[in-house]
Every structure is written in structure tokens, then in C-alpha cells.
C-alpha positions, 0 to 999 in steps of 0.5 A: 775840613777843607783840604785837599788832604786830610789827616785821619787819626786811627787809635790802637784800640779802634775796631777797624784795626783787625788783630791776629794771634796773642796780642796784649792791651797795655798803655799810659797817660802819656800815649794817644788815649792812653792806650797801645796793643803789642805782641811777644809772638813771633808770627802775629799781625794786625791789619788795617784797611783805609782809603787813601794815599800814605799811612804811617805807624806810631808806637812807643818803644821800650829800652830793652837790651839788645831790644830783639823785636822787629816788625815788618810792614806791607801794603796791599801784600807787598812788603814795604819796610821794617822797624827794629829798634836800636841797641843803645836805648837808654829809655823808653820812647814814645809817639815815635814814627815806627814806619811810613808807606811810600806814597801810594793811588789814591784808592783803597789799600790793606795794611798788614803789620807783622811782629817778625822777631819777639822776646817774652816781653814786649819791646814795640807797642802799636800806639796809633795809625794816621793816614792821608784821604781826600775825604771829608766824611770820615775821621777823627782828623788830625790836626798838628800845632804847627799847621798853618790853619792854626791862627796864633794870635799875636805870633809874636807871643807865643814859642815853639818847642816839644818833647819826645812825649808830645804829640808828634814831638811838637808844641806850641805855647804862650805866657802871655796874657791875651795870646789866643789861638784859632783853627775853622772848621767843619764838623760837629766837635774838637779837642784839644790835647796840650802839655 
């Protein structure tokens, strides 16, 4: 990666992500490795530390109503924000933007996430954490559909679109034969994820 700010991709389940309290596995083909983590108890949290300077969460959230599930969010023990879901949920929704930190010193920072009101089942589940770093040695990154180091080829041939099941709500795609698409990097491996 050659930015000056990359995006690293953190998974639910990865063990740099420390849980507390009763938490349940759950998750779907349509989540990031099919899989997300969520509590039905008030009190429990999960931490995550990270050099860099922005984190945000991403979650799937459950119709359920009214939802009575919120969460609260702190870095480096100081409270910066809260999720609740709203009343008039008509269906479940996924890869959603749970909360995102103010923009913070590039440096090492803890994340602490708290399920701050719960019912007996769960209504928000943790699906994947990403955060802004000026390093190149960590990962895996991220890299969107609509970054500008994606080369579509020819433009004109291909649309953009998205569903609330996509990654981040964005696509891109082509019925075109011969459409390509090209992306440089370093490193030793890539995947890539489509609809």
C-alpha cells in the first residue's frame, strides 16, 4: 500500500478484539466472513486496541420493536458516542456504521464498546471494526469499489450501484464483454468480494 493512510479491516471474531462478559457467535453469508459476536447483557464490552487515527464499527442490526439495545463507545476511557436503534425498523440491516471516533493523534489508542441496555435477545451484533493507520505492515486492508486506485476499464462501461447488503452500501459493475478492472499494490495476496 502506498497511501499515506491506509484502511485496515478487523473481523469480529479476530483475537485482537477482547471480549468480556456473555457474548454469543452468530452470523450470516451476508456479514463480512460470515460471522458477527452480540450480547443480551447489560454491562458486557469488548475492547480493541490500534495504532492509528479514526476507528469505526460496523454491525448488523435486528427489527425488533421497540429494538431496547444500545451501546456506548469510548476511546481511551473517555466516551465519545452511543448507537440505538431506531423504533420503525421494518427489517433487519446489515454492514451499517454503528459509530465512528472523532479523528484522533496518530498514536496508539484502546477502544472500549459497552452493551449499555440489552433485552433477551440480541438486537445489535458487532460485525467488523475498520481503522485509519499510517502503516503499511499491518492488515488486511481495505480497499472500497469507489477508491480512486481502482482503474475501471473503459469507464464508460461500467455503473455504480449498491444495497444495504453490500459492503459499505456500494458496487460497482459491468455487462460489458472486455470491461476490466485494476488495482496495484504491495503485498502478498488479494481477494476480492462482489455481489
Amino acid at each position: 500500500m502506498s497511501k499515506s493512510s491506509n484502511m485496515v479491516i478487523v473481523d469480529d471474531r479476530d483475537p485482537s478484539i477482547k471480549y468480556t462478559g456473555a457474548w454469543t457467535q452468530a452470523g450470516s453469508s451476508i456479514e463480512f466472513d460470515s460471522t458477527t459476536t452480540c450480547s443480551s447483557t447489560e454491562g458486557t464490552s469488548a475492547s480493541f486496541t490500534f495504532t492509528g487515527t479514526q476507528v469505526t464499527v460496523f454491525g448488523t442490526v435486528a427489527a425488533k420493536n421497540p429494538p431496547d439495545a444500545a451501546l456506548s463507545f469510548a476511546v481511551d476511557k473517555t466516551t465519545t458516542g452511543t448507537f440505538t436503534p431506531p423504533n420503525n425498523m421494518t427489517s433487519d440491516v446489515h454492514h451499517t456504521t454503528l459509530w465512528t471516533s472523532p479523528v484522533l493523534a496518530s498514536g496508539t489508542h484502546t477502544l472500549v464498546l459497552t452493551q449499555t441496555t440489552a433485552q433477551a435477545a440480541c438486537v445489535i451484533y458487532l460485525d467488523y471494526l475498520m481503522y485509519k493507520t499510517p502503516s503499511n505492515t499491518v492488515g488486511p486492508y481495505l480497499v472500497d469499489d469507489n477508491d480512486p486506485a481502482i482503474k475501471y476499464t473503459p469507464a464508460a462501461s461500467w455503473g455504480t450501484g449498491g444495497a444495504e447488503y453490500d459492503f459499505l452500501h456500494t458496487t460497482h459493475g459491468s455487462n460489458a464483454a472486455g470491461a476490466s478492472f485494476s488495482y496495484t499494490f504491495q503485498g502478498k495476496a488479494s481477494r476480492s468480494m462482489a455481489t
